[in-house]
Z-matrix of the N, CA and C atoms (Angstrom, degrees):
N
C 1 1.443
C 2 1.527 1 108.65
N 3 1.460 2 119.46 1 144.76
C 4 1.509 3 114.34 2 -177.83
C 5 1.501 4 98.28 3 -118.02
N 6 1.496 5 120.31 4 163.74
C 7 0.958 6 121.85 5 -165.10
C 8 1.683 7 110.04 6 -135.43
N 9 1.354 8 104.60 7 133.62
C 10 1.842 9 104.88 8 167.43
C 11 0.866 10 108.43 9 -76.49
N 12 1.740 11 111.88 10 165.38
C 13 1.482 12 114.93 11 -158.94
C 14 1.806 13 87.78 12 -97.92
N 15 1.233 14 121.42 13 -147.04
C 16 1.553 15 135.97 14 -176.39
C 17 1.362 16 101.61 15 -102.88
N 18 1.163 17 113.82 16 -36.31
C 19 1.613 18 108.31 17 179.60
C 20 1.758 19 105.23 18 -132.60
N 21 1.680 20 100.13 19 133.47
C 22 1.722 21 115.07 20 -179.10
C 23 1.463 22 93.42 21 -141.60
N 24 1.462 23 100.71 22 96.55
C 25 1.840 24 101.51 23 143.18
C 26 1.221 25 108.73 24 -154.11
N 27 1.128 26 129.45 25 -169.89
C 28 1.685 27 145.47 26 -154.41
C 29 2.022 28 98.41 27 -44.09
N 30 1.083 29 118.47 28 -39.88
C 31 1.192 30 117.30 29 -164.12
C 32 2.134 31 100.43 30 -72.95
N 33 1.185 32 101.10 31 -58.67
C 34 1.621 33 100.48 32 -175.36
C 35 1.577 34 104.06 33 -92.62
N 36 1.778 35 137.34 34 28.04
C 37 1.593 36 132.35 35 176.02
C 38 1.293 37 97.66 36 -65.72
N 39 1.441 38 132.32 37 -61.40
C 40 1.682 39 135.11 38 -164.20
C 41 1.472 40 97.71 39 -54.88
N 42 1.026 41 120.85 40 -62.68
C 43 1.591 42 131.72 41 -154.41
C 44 1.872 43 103.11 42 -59.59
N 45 1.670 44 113.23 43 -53.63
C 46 1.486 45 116.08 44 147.81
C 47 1.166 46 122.62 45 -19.62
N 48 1.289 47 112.08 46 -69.06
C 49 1.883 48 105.54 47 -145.54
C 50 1.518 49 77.62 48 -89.51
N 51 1.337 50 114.60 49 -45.59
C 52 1.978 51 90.60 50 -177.24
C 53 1.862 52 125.77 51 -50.65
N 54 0.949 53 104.97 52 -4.18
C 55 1.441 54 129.35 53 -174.21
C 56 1.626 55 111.97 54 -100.12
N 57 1.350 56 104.61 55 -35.33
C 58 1.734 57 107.56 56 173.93
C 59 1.245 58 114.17 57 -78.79
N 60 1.446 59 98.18 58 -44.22
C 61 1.927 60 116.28 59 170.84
C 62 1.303 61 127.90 60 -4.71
N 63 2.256 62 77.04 61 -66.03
C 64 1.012 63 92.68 62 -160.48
C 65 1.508 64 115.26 63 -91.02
N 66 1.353 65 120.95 64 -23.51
C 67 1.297 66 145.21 65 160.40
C 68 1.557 67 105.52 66 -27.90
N 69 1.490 68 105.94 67 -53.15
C 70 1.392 69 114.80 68 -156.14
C 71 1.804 70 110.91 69 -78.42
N 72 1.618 71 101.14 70 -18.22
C 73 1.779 72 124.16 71 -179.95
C 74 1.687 73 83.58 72 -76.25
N 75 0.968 74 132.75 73 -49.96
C 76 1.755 75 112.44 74 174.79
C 77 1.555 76 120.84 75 -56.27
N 78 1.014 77 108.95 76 -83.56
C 79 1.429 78 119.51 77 173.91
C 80 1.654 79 112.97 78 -7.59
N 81 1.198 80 90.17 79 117.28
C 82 1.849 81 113.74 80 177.41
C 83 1.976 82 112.13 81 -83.32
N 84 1.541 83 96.74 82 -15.72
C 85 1.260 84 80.61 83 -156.95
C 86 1.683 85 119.67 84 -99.44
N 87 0.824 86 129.28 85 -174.69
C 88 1.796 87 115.09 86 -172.73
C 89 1.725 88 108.34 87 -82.80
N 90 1.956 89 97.73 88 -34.39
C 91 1.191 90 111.12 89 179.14
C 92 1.451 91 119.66 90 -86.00
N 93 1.456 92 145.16 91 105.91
C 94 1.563 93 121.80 92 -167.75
C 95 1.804 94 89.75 93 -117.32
N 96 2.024 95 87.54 94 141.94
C 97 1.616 96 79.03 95 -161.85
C 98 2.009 97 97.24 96 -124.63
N 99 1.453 98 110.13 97 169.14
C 100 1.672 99 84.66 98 -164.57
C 101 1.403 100 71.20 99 -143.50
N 102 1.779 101 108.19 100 147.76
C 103 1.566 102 117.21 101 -162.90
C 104 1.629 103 77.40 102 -130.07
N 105 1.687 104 92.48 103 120.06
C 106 1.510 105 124.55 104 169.15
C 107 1.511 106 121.57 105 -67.66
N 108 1.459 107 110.10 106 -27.47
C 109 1.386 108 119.82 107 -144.07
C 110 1.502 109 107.56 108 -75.62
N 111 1.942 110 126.23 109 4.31
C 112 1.462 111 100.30 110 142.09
C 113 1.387 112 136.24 111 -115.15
N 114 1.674 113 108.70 112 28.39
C 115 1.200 114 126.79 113 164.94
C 116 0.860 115 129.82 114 -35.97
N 117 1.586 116 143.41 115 62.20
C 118 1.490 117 128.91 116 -153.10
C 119 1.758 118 114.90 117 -104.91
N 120 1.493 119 108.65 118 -22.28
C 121 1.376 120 120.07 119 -169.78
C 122 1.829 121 97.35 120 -140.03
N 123 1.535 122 91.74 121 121.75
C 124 1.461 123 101.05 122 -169.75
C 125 1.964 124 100.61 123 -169.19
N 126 1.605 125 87.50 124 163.37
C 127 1.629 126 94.29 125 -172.04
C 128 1.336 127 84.55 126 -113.99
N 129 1.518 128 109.15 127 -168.11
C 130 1.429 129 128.13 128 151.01
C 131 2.047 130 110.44 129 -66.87
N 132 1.115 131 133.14 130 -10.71
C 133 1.571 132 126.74 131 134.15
C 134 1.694 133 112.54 132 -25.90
N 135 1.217 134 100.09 133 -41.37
C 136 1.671 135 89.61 134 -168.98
C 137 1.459 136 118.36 135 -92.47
N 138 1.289 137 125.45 136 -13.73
C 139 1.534 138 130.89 137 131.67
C 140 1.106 139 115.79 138 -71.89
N 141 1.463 140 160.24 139 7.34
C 142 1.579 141 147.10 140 133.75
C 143 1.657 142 92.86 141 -77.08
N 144 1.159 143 157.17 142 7.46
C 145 0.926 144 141.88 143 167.04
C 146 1.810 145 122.57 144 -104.89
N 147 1.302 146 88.96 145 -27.34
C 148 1.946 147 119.03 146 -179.57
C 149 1.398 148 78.44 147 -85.32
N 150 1.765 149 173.61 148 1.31
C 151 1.157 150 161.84 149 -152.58
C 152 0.718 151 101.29 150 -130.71
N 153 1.579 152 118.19 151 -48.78
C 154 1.795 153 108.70 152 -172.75
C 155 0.977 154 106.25 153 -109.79
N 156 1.295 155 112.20 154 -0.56
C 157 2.186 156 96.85 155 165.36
C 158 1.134 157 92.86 156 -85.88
N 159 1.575 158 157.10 157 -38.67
C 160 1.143 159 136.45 158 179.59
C 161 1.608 160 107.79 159 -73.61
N 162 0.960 161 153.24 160 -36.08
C 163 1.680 162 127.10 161 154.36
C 164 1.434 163 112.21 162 -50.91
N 165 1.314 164 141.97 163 -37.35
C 166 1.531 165 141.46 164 166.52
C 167 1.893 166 99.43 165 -46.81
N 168 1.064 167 118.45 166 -47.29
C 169 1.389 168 142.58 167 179.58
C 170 1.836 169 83.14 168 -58.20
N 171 1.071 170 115.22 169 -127.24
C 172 1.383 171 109.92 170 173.74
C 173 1.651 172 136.84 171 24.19
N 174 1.473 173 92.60 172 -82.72
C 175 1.587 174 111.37 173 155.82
C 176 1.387 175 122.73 174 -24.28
N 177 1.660 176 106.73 175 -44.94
C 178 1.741 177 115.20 176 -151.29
C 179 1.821 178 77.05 177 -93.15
N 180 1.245 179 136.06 178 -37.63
C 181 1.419 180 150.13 179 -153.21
C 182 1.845 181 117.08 180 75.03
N 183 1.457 182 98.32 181 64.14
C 184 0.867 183 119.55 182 178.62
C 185 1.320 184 125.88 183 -124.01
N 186 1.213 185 136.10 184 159.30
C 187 1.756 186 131.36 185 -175.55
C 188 1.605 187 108.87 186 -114.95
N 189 1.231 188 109.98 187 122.68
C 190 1.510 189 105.38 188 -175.28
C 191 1.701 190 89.33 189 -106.36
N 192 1.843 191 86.61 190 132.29
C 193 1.655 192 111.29 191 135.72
C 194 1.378 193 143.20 192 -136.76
N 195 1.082 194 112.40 193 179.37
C 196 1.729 195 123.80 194 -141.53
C 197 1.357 196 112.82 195 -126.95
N 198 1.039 197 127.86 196 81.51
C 199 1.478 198 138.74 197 175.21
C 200 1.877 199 125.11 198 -81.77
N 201 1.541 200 100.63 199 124.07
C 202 1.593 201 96.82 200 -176.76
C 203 1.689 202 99.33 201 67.53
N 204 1.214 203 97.51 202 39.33
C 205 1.718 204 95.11 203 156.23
C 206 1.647 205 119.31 204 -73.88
N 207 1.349 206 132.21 205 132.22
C 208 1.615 207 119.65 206 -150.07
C 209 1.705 208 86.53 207 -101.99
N 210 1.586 209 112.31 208 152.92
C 211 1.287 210 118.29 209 -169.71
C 212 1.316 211 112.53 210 -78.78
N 213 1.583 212 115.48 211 5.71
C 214 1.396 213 100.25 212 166.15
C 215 1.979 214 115.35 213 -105.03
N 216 1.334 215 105.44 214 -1.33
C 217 1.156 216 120.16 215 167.92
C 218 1.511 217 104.23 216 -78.53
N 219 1.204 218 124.43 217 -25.80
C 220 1.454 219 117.83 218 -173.98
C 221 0.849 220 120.79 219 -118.45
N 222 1.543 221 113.67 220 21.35
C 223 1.421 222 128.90 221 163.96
C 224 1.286 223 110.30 222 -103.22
N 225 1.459 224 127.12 223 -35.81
C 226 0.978 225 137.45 224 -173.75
C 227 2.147 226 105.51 225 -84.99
N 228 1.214 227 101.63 226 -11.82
C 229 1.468 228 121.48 227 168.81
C 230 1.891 229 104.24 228 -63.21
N 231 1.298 230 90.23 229 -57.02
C 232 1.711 231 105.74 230 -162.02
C 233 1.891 232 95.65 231 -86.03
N 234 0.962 233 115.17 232 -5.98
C 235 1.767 234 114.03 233 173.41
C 236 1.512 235 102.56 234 -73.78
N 237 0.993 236 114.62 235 -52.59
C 238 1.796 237 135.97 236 -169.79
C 239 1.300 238 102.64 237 -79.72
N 240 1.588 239 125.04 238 -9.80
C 241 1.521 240 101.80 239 -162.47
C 242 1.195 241 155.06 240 119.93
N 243 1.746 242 91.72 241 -47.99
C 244 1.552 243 113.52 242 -172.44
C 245 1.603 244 115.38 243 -97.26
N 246 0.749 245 115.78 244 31.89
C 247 1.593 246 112.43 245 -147.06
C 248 1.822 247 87.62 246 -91.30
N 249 1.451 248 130.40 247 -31.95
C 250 1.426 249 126.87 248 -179.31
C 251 1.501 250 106.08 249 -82.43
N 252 1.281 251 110.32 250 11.63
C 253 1.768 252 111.89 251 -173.17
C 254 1.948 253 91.96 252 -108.15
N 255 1.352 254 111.34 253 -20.63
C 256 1.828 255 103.45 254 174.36
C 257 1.082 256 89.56 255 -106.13
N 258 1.432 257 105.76 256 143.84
C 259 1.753 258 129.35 257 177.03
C 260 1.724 259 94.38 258 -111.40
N 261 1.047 260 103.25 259 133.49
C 262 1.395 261 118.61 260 179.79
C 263 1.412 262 106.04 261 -109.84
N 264 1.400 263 111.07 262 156.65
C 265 1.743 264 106.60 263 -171.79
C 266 1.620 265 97.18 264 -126.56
């Protein structure tokens, strides 16, 4: 399981997804799953980052899910749109 840090916005997005990346080059499993639950301070950075690690996800042929996604992250998911593009577990 990979984990978000406490804080995701514009300042720590690169440093993230380079961190899931690489997370995700381990992972054996078909399913790779990323536990939200200490996400506490975050922009919309942290859905451009949940987007393209799940096409990186893709790419590898893998299925990303999303555990302890917080309801203001997934509100702000479903404002923009994308909210059927994160799979929640």
């Amino acid at each position: 399981m990979l984990v978000l840090p406490e804080e995701l916005t514009l300042n720590q997005a690169t440093a993230c997804l380079r961190m899931l990346v690489q997370g995700l080059r381990a992972q054996k499993a078909r399913e790779v799953v990323v536990d939200a639950a200490a996400l506490q301070n975050f922009d919309s950075s942290a859905l451009a980052v949940l987007l393209e690690f799940r096409r990186e996800c893709l790419a590898s042929g893998k299925q990303l899910s999303i555990t302890h996604l917080s309801p203001r992250l997934a509100d702000l998911a479903v404002l923009y749109g994308i909210d059927g593009l994160l799979t929640t577990a």
